[in-house]
MARRONU-211242 format. One record per residue (C-alpha): y, x, z. Coordinates in steps of 0.25 Angstrom, whole numbers, plus 5000, padded with zeros to 4 digits. Example, Ala and Ser with C-alpha at 12.3 -4.5 7.8 and 13.67 -1.06 7.14 Angstrom:
BEGIN
498250495031;499650555029;
***
This chain:
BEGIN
502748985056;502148855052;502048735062;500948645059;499848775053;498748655051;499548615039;499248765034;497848745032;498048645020;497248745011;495948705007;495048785014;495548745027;495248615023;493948625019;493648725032;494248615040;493348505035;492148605036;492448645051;492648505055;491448445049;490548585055;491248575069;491548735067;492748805073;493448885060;494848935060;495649005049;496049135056;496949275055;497849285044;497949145037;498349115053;499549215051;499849215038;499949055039;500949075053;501749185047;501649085035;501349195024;500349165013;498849215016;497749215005;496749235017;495949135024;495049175037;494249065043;493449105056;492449005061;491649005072;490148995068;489849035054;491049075043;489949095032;489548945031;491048895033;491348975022;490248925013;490648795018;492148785014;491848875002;490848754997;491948644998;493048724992;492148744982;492148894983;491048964974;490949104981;490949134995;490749295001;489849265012;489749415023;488649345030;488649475038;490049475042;490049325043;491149305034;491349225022;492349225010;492949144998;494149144990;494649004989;495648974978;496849094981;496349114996;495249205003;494549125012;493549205024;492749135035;492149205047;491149165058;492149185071;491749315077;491949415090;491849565087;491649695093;491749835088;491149995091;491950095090;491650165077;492050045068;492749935064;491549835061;491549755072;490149685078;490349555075;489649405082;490049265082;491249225090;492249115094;493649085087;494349175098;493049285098;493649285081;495249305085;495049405095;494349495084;495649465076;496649595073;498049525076;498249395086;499049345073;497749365063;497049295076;497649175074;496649045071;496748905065;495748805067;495048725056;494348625062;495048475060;495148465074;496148585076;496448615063;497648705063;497748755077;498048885079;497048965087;497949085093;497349135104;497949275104;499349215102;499449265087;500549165084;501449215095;501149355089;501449315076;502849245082;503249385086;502649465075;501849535085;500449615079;499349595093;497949625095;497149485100;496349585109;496749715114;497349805106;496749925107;495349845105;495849775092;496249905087;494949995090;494049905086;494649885072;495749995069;496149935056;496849835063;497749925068;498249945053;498149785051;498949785065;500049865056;499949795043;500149675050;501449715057;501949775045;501749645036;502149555046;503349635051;502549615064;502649705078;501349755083;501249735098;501349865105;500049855113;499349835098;500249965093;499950055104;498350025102;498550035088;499150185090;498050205101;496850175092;497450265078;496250335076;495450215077;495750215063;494750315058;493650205059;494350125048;494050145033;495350215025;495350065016;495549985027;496550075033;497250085019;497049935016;498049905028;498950025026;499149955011;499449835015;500549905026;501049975013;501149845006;502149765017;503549745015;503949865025;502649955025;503550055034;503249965046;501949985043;501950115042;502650145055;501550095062;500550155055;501250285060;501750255074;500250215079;499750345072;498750245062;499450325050;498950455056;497650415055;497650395039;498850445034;499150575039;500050635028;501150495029;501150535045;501550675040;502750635035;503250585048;504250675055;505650755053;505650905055;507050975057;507451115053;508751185054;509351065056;508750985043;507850875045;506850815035;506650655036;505450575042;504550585028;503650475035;504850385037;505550405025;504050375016;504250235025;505450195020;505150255007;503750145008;504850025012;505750045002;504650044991;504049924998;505349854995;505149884980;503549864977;502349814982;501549914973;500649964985;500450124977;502050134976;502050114990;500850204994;501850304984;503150294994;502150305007;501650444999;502850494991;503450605002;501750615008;501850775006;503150795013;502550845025;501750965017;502950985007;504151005018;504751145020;506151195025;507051265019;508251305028;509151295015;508851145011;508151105022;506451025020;506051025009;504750945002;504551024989;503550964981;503050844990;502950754978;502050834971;501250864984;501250714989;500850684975;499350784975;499350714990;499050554987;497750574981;497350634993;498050515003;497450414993;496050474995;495950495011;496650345012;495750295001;496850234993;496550214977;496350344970;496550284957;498050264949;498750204962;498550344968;498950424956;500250334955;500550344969;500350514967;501350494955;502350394963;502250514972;502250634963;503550574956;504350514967;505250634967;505750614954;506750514953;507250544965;507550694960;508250614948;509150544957;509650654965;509750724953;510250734936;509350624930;508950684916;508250634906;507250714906;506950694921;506950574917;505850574906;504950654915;504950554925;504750444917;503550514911;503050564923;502950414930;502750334918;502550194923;502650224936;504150274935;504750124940;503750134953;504150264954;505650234954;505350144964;504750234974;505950324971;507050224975;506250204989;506150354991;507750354991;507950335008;509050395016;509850365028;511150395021;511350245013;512250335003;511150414998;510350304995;511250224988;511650354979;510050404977;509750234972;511050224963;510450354957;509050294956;509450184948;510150274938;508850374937;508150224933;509150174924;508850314918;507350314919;507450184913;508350244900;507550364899;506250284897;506950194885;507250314879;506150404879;505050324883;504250444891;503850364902;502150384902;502550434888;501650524880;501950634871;502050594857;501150684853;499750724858;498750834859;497850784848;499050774838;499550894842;498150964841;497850894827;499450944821;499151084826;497651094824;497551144838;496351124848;496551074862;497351194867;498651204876;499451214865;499351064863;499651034878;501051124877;501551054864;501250914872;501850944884;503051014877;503250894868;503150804882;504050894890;505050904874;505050744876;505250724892;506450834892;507150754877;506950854870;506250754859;505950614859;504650544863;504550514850;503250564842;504150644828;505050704838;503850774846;503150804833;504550884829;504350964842;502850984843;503051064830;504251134837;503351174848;502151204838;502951294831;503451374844;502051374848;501551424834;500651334832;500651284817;500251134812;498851104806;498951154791;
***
């Protein structure tokens, strides 16, 4: 952690505040994250200043110097806003707050410096550093916020259990912190955490999926995860991911923990891609287990058909969690539709026609799909792990020579309806859909090339079997 922190605020907006607060004789203070961020020595693109007295007219002030042309003024909120060359930069009136029941918006009136860090989430966003020349640089800690950062401990300023009712999203930003910082969250804060779960309902589906996002996107989302589960939060929103938790024995066979596996599934994935939907794909790709498992006493459980369950059920998780139904939830709903695929190529004889179809199939998602696969392969037994990945590198060094050749990824048939309908001098009929598909399905199995003079050839094949005749 750096030594000297006044040596930190060499950017210009500190400066310029500086000389502003000075020259005014106002108490202003950078506050919350920058604080951290600058402790744990991390990059921040956020700056908060709080300043007792008025947060609008500093703003204005230092925006004027820097030579800053547009600045967001929420006279009712008594905030104020501006971008400054790469960082945002937000001023606020120090404030005390209180808060009813039935919602999160708290009332708010002017306060003092520690009336604005009690109000804070986390002793290590409470954190302060003053501006004024006098004391610039000295840290403001009244809620010791750097010895919790020492331990990589997560602590309420006030109590708990207030903290927590007043605003329930904290509890999700009480997790998202621990998970990005690999931090503990003291066991006071957990237990009022599990204790106000359904405070939850207050809180708007974005917001909750906003913080559940950003767990997803964190290095080991598992951890995250964990938490979300073990204090019931996940319960309130997720329902069908808490399903999968649990091992049922029968005759002596046992099934394994879906809720688990899907964890490590999402860590494995996390160690390959960022991409946020790919993720949300290995959180959902075993989702209808639960409806899907039967027994049967010759094989043991079975889960017949969860893909294309799982598949139809994202739409429907999208909706109630109010995730985008646009592409990113059609590609998740194929990435789970498909995720079967390559596996049953692994374990299996990979032709080439099993291969064409899948390229087909997953057209320019085949590599994130692959991806998504490869985590999928988990076991105890290292042997079986090491086997099922030396196979999956032969299924893509396949995939890879299949594609060269026949060029069928999002490949369409050479031939459409309308040539087909203009050759035949045939209407819009079903005719015309079976010689496409037969043409498809003639060029996905090898029968005949993808090649436009070899589906000609066996259009007027399947024509003729047909009876129909070319236009005279």
């Amino acid at each position: 952690m750096p030594n000297n922190l006044k040596d930190h605020l060499n950017h210009p907006v500190f400066k310029v505040a500086s000389q502003i607060v000075t020259e005014q004789n106002l108490e202003a203070y950078v506050i919350g994250g920058y604080v951290r961020d600058l402790l744990l020595e991390r990059p921040s693109k956020d700056i908060d200043i709080v300043v007792v007295g008025s947060g609008l007219d500093l703003a204005q002030a230092c925006a004027d110097k820097l030579r800053v042309k547009k600045v967001s003024l929420y006279k009712n909120f008594g905030t104020a806003q501006f971008m400054y060359k790469d960082l945002d930069v937000e001023f606020v009136g120090a404030r005390r707050e209180s808060y009813r029941s039935d919602s999160r918006k708290p009332i708010v009136e002017d306060g003092t410096l520690v009336d604005d860090q009690r109000r804070r989430d986390f002793t290590i966003n409470a954190m302060a550093l003053s501006l004024h020349q006098d004391n610039f640089g000295e840290l403001i800690d009244p809620f010791e916020g750097l010895a919790d950062l020492e331990k990589g401990i997560i602590r309420t300023p006030l109590e708990p259990a207030q903290t927590y009712s007043d605003d329930p999203l904290r509890m999700l930003r009480a997790i998202r912190f621990a998970t990005q910082l690999g931090f503990k969250i003291e066991h006071k804060s957990l237990e009022a955490i599990a204790d106000n779960a359904d405070r939850l309902a207050i809180i708007s589906r974005e917001r909750i999926m906003d913080e559940v996002n950003k767990i997803i996107l964190c290095d080991q989302p598992s951890r995250g995860f964990k938490l979300l589960f073990s204090t019931k939060l996940l319960h309130e929103f997720f329902p069908e991911m808490v399903k999968l938790y649990g091992i049922e024995t029968k005759n002596g066979k046992s099934h394994k923990d879906n809720f688990y596996h899907t964890l490590e599934v999402l860590d494995n994935i996390s160690k390959a891609t960022d991409n946020l939907w790919l993720r949300w794909a290995a959180i959902l790709h075993d989702i209808a287990k639960p409806p899907t498992k039967r027994f049967d006493p010759e094989v043991g459980w079975t889960f017949h058909g969860h893909e294309e369950i799982g598949a139809r059920m994202v739409p429907k998780i999208f909706k109630r969690l109010k995730l985008p139904l646009d592409s990113k939830m059609k590609y998740v709903q194929k990435m789970v539709r498909l995720h079967l695929r390559p596996i049953a190529l692994v374990k299996g004889s990979v032709t080439d026609s099993a291969i064409r179809r899948l390229l087909f199939e997953a057209g320019d998602d085949i590599d994130d799909l692959m991806i998504l696969c490869n985590a999928d392969i988990t076991s105890k037994n290292e042997y079986k792990v090491r086997k099922y990945k030396k196979n999956f590198e032969l299924v893509k060094e396949k995939l890879r020579a299949v594609e060269e050749k026949d060029r069928v990824r999002n490949f369409q048939p050479p031939i459409d309806g309308k040539e087909i309908m203009e050759i035949f001098d045939l209407g819009p009929s079903e005719a015309i859909g079976t010689i496409k598909n037969r043409i498809k399905e003639a060029i996905l199995e090898g029968d005949i090339q993808n090649d436009k003079a070899e589906a000609m050839a066996y259009m007027m094949k399947i024509a003729e079997e047909m009876g129909i005749e070319t236009k005279k």
